[in-house]
PyMOL CGO cylinders between C-alpha atoms (Angstrom):
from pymol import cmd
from pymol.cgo import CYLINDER

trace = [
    CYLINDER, -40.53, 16.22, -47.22, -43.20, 15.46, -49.62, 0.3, 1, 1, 1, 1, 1, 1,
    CYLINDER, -43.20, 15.46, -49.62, -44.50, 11.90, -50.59, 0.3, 1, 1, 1, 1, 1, 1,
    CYLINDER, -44.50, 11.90, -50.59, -45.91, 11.17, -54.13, 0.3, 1, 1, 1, 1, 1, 1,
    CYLINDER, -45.91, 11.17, -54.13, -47.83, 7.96, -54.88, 0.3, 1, 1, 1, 1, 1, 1,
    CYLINDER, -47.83, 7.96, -54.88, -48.81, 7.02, -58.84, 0.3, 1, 1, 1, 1, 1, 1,
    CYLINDER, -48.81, 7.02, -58.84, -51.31, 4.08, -59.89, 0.3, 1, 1, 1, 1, 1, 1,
    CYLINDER, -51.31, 4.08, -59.89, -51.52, 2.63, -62.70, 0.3, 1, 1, 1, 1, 1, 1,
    CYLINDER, -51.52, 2.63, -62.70, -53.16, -0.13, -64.51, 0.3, 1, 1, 1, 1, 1, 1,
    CYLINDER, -53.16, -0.13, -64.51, -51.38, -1.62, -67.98, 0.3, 1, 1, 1, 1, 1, 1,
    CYLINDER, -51.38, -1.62, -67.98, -54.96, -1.06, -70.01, 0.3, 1, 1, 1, 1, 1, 1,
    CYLINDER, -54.96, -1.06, -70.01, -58.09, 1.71, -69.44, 0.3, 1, 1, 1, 1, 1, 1,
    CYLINDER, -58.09, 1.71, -69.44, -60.49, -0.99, -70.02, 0.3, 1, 1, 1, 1, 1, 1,
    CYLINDER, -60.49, -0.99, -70.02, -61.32, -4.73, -68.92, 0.3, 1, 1, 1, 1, 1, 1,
    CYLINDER, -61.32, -4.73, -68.92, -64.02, -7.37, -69.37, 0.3, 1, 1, 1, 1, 1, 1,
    CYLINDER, -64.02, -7.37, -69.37, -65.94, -8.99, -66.39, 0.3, 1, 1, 1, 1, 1, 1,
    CYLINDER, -65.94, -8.99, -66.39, -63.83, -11.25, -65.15, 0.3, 1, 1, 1, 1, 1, 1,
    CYLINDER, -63.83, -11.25, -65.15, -60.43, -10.30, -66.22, 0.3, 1, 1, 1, 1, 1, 1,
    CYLINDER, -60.43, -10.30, -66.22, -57.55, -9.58, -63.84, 0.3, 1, 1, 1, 1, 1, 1,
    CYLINDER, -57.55, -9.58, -63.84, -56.78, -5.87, -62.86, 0.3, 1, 1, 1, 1, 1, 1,
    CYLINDER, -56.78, -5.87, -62.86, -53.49, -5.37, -62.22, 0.3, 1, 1, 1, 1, 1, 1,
    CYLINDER, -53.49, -5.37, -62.22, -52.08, -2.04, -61.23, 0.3, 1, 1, 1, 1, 1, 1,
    CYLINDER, -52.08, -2.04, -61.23, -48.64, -0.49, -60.11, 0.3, 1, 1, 1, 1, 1, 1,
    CYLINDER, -48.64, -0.49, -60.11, -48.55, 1.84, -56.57, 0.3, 1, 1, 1, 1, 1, 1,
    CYLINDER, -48.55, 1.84, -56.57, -45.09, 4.05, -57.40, 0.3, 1, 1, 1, 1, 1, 1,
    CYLINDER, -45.09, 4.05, -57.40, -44.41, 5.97, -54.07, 0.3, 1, 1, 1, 1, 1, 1,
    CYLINDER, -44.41, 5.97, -54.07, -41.72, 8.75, -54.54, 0.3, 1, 1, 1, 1, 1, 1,
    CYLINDER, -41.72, 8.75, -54.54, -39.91, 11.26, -52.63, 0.3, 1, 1, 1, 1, 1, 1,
    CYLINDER, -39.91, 11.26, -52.63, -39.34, 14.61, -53.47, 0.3, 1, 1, 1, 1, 1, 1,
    CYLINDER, -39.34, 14.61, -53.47, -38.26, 17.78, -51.74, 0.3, 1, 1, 1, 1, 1, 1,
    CYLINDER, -38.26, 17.78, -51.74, -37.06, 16.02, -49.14, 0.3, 1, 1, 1, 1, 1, 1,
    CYLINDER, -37.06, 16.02, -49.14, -32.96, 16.34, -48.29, 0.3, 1, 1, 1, 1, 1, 1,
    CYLINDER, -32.96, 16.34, -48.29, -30.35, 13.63, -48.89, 0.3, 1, 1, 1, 1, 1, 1,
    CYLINDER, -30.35, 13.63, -48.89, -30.13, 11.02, -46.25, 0.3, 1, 1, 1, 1, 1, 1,
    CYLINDER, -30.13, 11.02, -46.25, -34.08, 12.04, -45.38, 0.3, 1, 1, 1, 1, 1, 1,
    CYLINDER, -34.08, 12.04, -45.38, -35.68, 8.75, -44.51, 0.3, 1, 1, 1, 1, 1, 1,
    CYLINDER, -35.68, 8.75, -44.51, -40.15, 8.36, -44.44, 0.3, 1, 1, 1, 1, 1, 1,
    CYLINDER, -40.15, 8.36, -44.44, -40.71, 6.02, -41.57, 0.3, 1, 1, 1, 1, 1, 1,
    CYLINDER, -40.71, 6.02, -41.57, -44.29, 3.80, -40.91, 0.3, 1, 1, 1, 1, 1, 1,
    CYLINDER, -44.29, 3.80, -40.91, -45.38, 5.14, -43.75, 0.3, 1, 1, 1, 1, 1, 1,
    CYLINDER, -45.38, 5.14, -43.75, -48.95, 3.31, -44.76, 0.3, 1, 1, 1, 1, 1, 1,
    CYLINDER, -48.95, 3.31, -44.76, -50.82, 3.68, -47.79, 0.3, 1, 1, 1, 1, 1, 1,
    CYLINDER, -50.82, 3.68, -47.79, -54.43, 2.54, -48.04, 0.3, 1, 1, 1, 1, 1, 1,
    CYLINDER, -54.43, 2.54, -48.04, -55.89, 1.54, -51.36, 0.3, 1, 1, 1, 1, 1, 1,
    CYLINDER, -55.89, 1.54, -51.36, -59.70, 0.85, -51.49, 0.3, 1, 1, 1, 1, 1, 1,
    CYLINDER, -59.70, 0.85, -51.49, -60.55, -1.01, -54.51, 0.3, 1, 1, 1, 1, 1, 1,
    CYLINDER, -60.55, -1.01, -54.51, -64.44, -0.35, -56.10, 0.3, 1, 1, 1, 1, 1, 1,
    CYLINDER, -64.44, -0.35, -56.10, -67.34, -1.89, -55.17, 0.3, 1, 1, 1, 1, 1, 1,
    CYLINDER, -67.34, -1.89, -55.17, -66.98, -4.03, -58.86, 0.3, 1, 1, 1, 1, 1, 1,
    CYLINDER, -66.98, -4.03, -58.86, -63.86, -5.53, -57.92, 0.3, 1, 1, 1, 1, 1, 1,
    CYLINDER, -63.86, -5.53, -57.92, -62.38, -8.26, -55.96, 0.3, 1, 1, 1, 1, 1, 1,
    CYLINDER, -62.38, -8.26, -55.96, -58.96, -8.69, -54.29, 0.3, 1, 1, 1, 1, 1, 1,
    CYLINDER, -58.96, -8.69, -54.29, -57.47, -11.96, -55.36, 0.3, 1, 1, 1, 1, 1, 1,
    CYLINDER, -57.47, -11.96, -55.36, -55.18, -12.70, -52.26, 0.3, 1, 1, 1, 1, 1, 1,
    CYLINDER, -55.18, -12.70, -52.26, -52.61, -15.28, -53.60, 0.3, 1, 1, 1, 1, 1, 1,
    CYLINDER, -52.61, -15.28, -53.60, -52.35, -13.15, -56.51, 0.3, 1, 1, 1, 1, 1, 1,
    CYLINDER, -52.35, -13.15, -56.51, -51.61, -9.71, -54.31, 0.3, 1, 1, 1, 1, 1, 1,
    CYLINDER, -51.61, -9.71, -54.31, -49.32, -11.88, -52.09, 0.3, 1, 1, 1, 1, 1, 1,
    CYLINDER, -49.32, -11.88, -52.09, -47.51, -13.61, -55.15, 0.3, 1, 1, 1, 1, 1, 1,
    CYLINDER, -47.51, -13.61, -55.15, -46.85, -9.88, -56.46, 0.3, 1, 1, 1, 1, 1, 1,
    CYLINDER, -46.85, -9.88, -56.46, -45.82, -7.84, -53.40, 0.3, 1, 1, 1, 1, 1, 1,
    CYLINDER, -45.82, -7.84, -53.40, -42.24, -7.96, -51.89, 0.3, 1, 1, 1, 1, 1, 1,
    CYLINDER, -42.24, -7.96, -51.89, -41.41, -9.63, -48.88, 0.3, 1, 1, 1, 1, 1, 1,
    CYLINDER, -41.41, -9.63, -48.88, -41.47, -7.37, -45.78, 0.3, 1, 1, 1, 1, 1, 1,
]
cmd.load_cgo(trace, "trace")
């Protein structure tokens, strides 16, 4: 089984300030049917420029 994970941000540039958002797409491939990835975890480490903005993240992400 093989795990892919995309990111990607609407727009290649932003201002100081401004709000990055970004998409993390995890797919499955070569894998069989009924294959299932358990505790999975993906780390993403954001640059030293940026800041997380917790409610923001929190607002976004699915429950669970």
């Amino acid at each position: 089984m093989e795990v892919l994970l995309t990111k990607s941000t609407p727009q290649t540039q932003y201002l100081p300030g401004d709000s990055v958002p970004w998409t993390l797409a995890p797919q499955v491939s070569a894998g069989g049917p009924g294959q299932t990835v358990r505790q999975l975890t993906v780390t993403d480490t954001l640059p030293a420029s940026l800041e997380l903005d917790v409610p923001c993240t929190r607002r976004r992400c699915p429950r669970g």
